[in-house]
C-alpha positions in Angstrom: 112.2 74.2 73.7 116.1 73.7 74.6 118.3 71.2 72.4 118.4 69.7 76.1 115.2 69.2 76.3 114.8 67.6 72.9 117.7 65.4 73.0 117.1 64.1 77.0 113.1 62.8 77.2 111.4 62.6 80.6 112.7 60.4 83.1 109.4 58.7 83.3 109.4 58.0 79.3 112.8 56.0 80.2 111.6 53.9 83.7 111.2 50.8 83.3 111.0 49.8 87.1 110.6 51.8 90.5 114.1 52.4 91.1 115.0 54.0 87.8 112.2 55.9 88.2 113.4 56.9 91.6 115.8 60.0 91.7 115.5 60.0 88.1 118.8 60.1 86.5 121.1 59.7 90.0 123.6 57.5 89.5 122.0 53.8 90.2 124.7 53.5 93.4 123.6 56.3 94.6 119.8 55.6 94.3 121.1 52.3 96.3 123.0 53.8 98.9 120.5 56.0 99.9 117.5 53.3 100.2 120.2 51.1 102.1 120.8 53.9 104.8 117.2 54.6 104.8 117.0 51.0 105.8 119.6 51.1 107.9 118.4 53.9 110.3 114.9 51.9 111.1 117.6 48.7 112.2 119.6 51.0 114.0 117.0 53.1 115.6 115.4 49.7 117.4 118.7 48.7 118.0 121.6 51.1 119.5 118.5 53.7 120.2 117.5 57.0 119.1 120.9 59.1 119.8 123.1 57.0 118.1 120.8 56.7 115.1 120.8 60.4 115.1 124.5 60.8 114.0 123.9 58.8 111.6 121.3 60.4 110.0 123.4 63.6 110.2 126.5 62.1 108.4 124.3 60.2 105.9 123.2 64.2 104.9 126.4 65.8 105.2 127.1 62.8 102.8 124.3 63.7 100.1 126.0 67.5 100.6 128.7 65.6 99.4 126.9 64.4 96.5 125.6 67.5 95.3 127.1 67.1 91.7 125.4 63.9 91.5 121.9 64.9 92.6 120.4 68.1 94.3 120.3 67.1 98.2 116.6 68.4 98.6 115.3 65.1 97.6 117.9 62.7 99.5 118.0 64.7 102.5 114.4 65.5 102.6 114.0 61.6 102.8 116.1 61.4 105.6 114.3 65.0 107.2 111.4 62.8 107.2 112.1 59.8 108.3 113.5 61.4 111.7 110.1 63.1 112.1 108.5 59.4 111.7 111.1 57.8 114.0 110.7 60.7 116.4 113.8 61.9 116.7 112.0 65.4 116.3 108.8 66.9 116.0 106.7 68.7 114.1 107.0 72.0 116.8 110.9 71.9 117.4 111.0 72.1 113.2 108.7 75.2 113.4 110.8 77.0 116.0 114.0 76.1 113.9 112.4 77.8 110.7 110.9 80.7 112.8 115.0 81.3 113.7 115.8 81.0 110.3 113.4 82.8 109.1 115.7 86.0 107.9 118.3 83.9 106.2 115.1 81.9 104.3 113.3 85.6 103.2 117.6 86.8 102.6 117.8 83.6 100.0 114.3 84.1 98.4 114.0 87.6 98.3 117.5 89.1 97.9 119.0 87.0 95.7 116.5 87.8 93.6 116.6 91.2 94.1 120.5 90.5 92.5 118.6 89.2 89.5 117.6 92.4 88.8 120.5 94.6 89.1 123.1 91.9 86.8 123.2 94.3 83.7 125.0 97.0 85.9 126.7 94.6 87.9 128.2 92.5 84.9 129.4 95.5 83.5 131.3 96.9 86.6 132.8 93.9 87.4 134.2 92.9 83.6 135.6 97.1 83.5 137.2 95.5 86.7 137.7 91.9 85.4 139.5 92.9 82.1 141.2 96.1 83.4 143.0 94.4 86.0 145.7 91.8 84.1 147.8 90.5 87.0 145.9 87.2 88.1 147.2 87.7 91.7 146.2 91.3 92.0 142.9 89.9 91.1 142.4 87.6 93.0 143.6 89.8 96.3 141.9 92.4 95.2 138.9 90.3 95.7 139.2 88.6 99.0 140.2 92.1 100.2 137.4 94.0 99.1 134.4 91.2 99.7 136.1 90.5 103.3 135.5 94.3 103.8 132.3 94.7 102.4 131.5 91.5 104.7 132.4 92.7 108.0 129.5 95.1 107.2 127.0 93.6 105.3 125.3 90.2 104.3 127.8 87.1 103.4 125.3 85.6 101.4 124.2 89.1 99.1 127.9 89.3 99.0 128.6 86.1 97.8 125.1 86.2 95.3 126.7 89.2 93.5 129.5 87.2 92.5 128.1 83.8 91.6 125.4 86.2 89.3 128.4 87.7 87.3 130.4 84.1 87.3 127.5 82.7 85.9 126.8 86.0 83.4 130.4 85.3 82.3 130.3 81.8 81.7 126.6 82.1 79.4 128.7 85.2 77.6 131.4 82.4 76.8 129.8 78.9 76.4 127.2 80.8 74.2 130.2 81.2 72.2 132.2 78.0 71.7 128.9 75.8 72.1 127.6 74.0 68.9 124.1 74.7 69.9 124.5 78.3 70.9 123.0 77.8 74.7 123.4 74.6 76.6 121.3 75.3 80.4 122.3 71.3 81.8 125.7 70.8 82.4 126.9 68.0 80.3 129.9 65.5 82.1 131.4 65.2 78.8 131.2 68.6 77.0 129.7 67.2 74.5 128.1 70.6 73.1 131.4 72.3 73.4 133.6 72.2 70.0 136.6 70.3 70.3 138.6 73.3 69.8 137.8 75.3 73.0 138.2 72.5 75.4 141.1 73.4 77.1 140.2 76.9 77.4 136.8 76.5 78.8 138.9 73.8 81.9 140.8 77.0 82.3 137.8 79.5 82.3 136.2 76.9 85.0 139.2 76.9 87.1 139.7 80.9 87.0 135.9 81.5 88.1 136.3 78.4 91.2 139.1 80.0 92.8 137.5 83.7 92.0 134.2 82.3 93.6 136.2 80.3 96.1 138.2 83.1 97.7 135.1 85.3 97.9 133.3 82.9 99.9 136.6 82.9 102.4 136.2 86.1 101.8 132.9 86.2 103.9 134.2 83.8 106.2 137.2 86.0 107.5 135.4 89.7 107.2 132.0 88.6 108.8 133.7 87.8 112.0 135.0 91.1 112.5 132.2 93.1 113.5 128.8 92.8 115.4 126.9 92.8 112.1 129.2 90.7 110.1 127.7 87.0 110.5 123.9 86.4 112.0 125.4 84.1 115.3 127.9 87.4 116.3 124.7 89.2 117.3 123.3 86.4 119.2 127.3 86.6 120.7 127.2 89.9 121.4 124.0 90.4 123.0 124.4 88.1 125.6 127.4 89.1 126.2 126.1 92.8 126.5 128.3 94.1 123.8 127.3 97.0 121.1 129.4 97.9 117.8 132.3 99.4 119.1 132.6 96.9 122.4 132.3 94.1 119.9 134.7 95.3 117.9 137.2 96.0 120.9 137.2 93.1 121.8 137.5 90.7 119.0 139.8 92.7 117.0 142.8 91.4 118.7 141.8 87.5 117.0 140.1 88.8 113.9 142.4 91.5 112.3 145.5 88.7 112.3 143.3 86.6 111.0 142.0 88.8 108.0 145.7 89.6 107.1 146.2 85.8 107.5 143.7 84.8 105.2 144.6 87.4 102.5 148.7 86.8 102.8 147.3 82.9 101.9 145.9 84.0 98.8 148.9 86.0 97.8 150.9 82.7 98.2 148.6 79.8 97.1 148.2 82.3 93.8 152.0 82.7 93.4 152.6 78.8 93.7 149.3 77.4 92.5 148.7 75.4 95.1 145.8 73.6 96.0 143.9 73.7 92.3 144.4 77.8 92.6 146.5 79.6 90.1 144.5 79.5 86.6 144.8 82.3 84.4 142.3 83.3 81.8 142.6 82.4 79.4 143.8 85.2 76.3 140.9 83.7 74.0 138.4 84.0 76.9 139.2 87.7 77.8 138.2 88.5 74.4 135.7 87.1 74.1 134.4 89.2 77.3 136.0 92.3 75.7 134.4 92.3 72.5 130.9 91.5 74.1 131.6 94.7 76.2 132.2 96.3 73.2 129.0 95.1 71.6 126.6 95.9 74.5 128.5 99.7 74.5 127.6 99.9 70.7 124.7 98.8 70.9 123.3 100.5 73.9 120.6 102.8 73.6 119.0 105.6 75.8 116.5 103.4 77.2 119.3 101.3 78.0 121.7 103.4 79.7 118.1 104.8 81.5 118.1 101.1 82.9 121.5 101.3 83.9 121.1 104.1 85.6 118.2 103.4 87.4 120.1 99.7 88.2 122.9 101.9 89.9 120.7 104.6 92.0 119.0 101.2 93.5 122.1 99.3 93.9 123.2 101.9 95.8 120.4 102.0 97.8 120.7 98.5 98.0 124.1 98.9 99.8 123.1 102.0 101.9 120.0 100.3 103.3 122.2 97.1 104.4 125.3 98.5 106.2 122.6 100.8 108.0 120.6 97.9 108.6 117.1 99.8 108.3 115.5 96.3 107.9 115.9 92.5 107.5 117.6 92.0 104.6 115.3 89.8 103.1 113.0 92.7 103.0 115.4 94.6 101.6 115.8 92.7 98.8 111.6 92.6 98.4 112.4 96.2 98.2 114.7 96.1 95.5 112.8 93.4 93.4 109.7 96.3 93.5 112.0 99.3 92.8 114.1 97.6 90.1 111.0 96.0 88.3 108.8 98.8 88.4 111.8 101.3 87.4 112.8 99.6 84.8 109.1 98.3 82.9 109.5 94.7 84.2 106.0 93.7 84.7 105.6 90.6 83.0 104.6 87.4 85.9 107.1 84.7 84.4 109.9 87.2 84.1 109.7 88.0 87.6 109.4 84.4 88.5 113.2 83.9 86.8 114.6 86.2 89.1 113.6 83.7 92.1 114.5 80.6 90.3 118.2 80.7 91.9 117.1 81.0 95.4 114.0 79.0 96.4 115.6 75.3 95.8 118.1 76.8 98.6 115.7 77.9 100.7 114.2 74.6 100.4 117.2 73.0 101.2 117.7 75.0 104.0 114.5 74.2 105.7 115.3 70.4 105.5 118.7 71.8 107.2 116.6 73.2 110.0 115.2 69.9 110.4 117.9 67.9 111.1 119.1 71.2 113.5 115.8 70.7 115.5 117.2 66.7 115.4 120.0 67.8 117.1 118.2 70.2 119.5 116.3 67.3 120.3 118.4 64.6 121.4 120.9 66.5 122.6 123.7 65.5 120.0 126.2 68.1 121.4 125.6 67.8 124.9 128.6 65.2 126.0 130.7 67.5 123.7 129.8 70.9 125.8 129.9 69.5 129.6 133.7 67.9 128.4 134.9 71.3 127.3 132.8 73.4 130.1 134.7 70.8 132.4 137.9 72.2 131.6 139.8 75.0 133.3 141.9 77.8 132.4 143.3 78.5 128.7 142.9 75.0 127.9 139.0 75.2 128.4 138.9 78.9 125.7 140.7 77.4 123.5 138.8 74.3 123.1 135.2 76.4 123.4 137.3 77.6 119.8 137.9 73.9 118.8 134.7 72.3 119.6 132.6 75.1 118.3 133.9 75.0 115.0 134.0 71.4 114.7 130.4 71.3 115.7 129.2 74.3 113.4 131.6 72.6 110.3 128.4 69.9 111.1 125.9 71.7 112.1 124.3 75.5 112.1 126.6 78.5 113.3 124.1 80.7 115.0 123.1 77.0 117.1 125.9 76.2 117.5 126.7 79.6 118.9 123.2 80.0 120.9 123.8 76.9 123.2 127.2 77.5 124.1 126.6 81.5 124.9 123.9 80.3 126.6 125.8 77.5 128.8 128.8 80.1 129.6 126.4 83.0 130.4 124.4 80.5 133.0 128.0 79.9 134.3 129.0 83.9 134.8 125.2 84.3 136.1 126.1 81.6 138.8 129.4 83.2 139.5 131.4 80.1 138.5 133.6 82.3 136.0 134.6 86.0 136.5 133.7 88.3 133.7 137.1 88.5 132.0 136.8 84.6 132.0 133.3 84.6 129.7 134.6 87.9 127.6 137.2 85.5 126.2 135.1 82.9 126.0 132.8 84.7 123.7 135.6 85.6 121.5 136.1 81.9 121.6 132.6 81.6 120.3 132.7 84.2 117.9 136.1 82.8 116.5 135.1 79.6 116.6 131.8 79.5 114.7 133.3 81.8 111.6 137.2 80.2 111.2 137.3 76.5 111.5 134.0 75.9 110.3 135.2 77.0 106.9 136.4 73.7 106.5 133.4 72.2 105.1 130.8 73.8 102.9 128.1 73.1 105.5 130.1 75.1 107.7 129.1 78.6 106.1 125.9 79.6 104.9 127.5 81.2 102.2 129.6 78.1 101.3 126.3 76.1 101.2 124.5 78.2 99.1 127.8 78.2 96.4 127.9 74.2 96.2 124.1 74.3 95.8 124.0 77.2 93.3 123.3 76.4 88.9 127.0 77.7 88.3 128.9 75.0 90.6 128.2 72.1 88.2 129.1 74.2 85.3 132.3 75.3 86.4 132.4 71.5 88.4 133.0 72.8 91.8 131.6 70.1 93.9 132.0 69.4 97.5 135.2 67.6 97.9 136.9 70.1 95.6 135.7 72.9 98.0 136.9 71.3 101.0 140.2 70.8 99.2 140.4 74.2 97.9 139.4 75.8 101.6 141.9 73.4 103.1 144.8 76.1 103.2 142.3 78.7 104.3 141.6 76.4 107.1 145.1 75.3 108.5 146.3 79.1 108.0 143.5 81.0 109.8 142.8 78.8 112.4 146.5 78.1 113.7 146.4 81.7 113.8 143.0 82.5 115.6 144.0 79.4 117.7 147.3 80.7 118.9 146.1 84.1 119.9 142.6 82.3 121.6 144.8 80.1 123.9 147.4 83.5 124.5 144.3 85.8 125.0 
């Protein structure tokens, strides 16, 4: 049992009425806020009708997003998941066809996140060779919006992305195990309150180098993955119906996205030189050797069963990475595949040490299937509707460059590849009717493509990957919460989508 565990006793032992007990240890505001707006949404619904209530119950959700950092959102957004199947805003069916469409990004979060679980000895010690060989903060910090914006435009944002929250998170336990008085704290304490008075300061620092490291990886994602067919999951609903393979896709999004790659990397290089925006953080000397002399101890004390594991970790890592850029399956079962090699290769039989390795993922998946409801919400009462005949309305340049806009205001709210789906499908109805010439929809799905992976950066419900950073177990630990992403993506934002906007409305 964890000093946690002993010093913090069941939420049940400490009710004493109903609404303690509920949401356990939430903040009691919050526990009232969310019983008011699930109150509110019944008034509402028999009052300005079923649409209207709707984006509400979307903002109330983006709002316990929000929230994260004071409890999960699986339990207050689940509440509010439910209640629009008993007001019937949905239905049960709609749900089902949401999931079934999500269903590679679910089996992705539960199976290949995992999969990462098993590959972190290798992986921690590549990146901290990489980590402490590399001094220069900036070059850092370039060097790794560069390479994961790369590695993005070919493979998955969200395997990208798990890599690097696995060897945050494998740093900060090689640290906090440390400096803490009780050699392992697993809940993140508000107050630090396990951490010795002497190492404050450098553990704020250590938290602020691995937020903008994680932080410009996810942006990362966001700027590679819209470079190629197989970068993001909505560019292949883009590019089929717009009859586009790898190279055409390429060709012809290359003039928006390769201005905005440079864009979003010459950002880093200048937010890093001023420290702007809560970038900038070195780590700290005390920190870095820490992390050196652990390298040194795992070298010394590695055996040859050891370096057999390592070895064996590599060989299927690069499988790993083989079988994704050449996209030989689903990349969920992909990372089913890796789980089974890496176990079995290296003597990991044991049922609740395989169970760790899915701990990360499956309260995300959850989360993401309570996401698919309010998308099927959305579906259902036609939310974005008003929104797409305005735009569609247009003419000209002025309608491409607000299908850009609109798209990624809607998919900073809502789900990209939806988002994506009913716009391709309104302009490709349009070019089918011959109300648009071809060269007309080409740049509109550029507009689509552009749209769904730039400006919906802004919020971490915007990108998949962003979602699953906020919800993972290091965000609290190195207190990287909503508002602090938004602010932190906010230069990201303004940068790369003047840019993309500019060269949409000259296309």
């Amino acid at each position: 049992m964890s000093s946690t565990e002993l010093a913090s006793p069941p939420v049940h032992q400490l009710a004493s009425t109903p609404l303690h007990l509920f949401l356990g240890r939430t903040p009691l505001w919050y526990k009232k806020v969310v019983l008011f707006c699930l109150a509110l949404n019944v008034l509402l619904y028999f009052t300005v009708g079923p649409w209207l209530t709707s984006w509400f119950i979307l903002i109330e959700f983006i709002g316990t997003l929000a929230m994260a950092l004071k409890c999960f959102p699986l339990q207050p957004g689940g509440l509010l998941a439910i209640q629009a199947l008993l007001l019937h805003l949905t239905d049960t069916h709609r749900v089902y066809e949401q999931v079934e469409h999500g269903l590679p990004v679910i089996l992705l979060v539960i199976f290949m996140v995992a999969g990462v679980h098993f590959l972190r000895d290798v992986l921690f010690r590549l990146i901290n060779h990489i980590l402490l060989g590399i001094q220069s903060r900036i070059v850092l910090n370039v060097f790794t919006i560069s390479v994961v914006a790369i590695m993005s435009a070919f493979l998955d944002a969200l395997t990208i992305l798990a890599i690097l929250i696995a060897i945050a998170t494998s740093f900060y336990d090689v640290y906090e195990k440390v400096i803490s008085k009780v050699g392992y704290h697993d809940d993140p304490d508000p107050d630090d309150g396990h951490i010795d008075e002497l190492h404050r300061e450098d553990l704020d620092n250590f938290r602020a180098f691995l937020r903008g490291l994680l932080m410009h990886g996810a942006i990362g994602t966001a700027i590679g993955g819209v470079c190629t067919l197989v970068g993001e999951p909505e560019n292949l609903v883009i590019g089929s119906e717009a009859g586009w393979d790898f190279m055409a896709f390429i060709s012809h999004v290359s003039p928006a996205t390769i201005p905005t790659l440079l864009a979003g990397i010459l950002t880093c290089l200048v937010i890093e030189r001023f420290r702007w925006f809560n970038y900038g953080a070195e780590l700290p000397v005390n920190v870095r050797q820490i992390l050196a002399d652990e390298d040194r101890k795992l070298r010394e004390a590695t055996t040859k069963g050891h370096r057999l594991v390592m070895i064996f970790q590599a060989v299927i890592a690069a499988l790993m990475v083989a079988a994704l850029s050449m996209h030989l399956a689903e990349i969920g079962l992909i990372g089913l595949a890796v789980i089974i090699l890496a176990s079995a290769m290296t003597g990991v039989t044991d049922e609740h040490k395989i169970a760790e390795a899915f701990t990360p993922g499956l309260p995300f998946a959850a989360l993401l299937v309570i996401f698919y409801v309010l998308v099927a919400m959305i579906q259902s009462q036609s939310m974005f509707e008003p929104v797409m005949q305005w735009v569609l309305g247009l003419e000209g340049r002025q309608q491409i460059f607000m299908v850009f806009l609109t798209n990624g205001f809607l998919s900073a709210i809502s789900d990209n590849v939806f988002v994506a789906t009913i716009y391709m499908d309104q302009i490709k109805l349009l070019l089918d009717q011959g109300l648009i010439t071809r060269e007309i929809f080409d740049a509109q799905s550029v507009a689509v493509v552009m749209g769904t992976g730039i400006p919906s950066m802004s919020t971490p419900n915007g990108q998949a990957a962003f979602l699953f950073l906020l919800m993972s177990a290091i965000a609290p630990r190195i207190r990287l919460g909503y508002g602090r992403m938004v602010y932190m993506a906010l230069p990201y934002f303004i940068v790369c989508t003047l840019v993309s906007g500019v060269i949409i409305f000259n296309f």
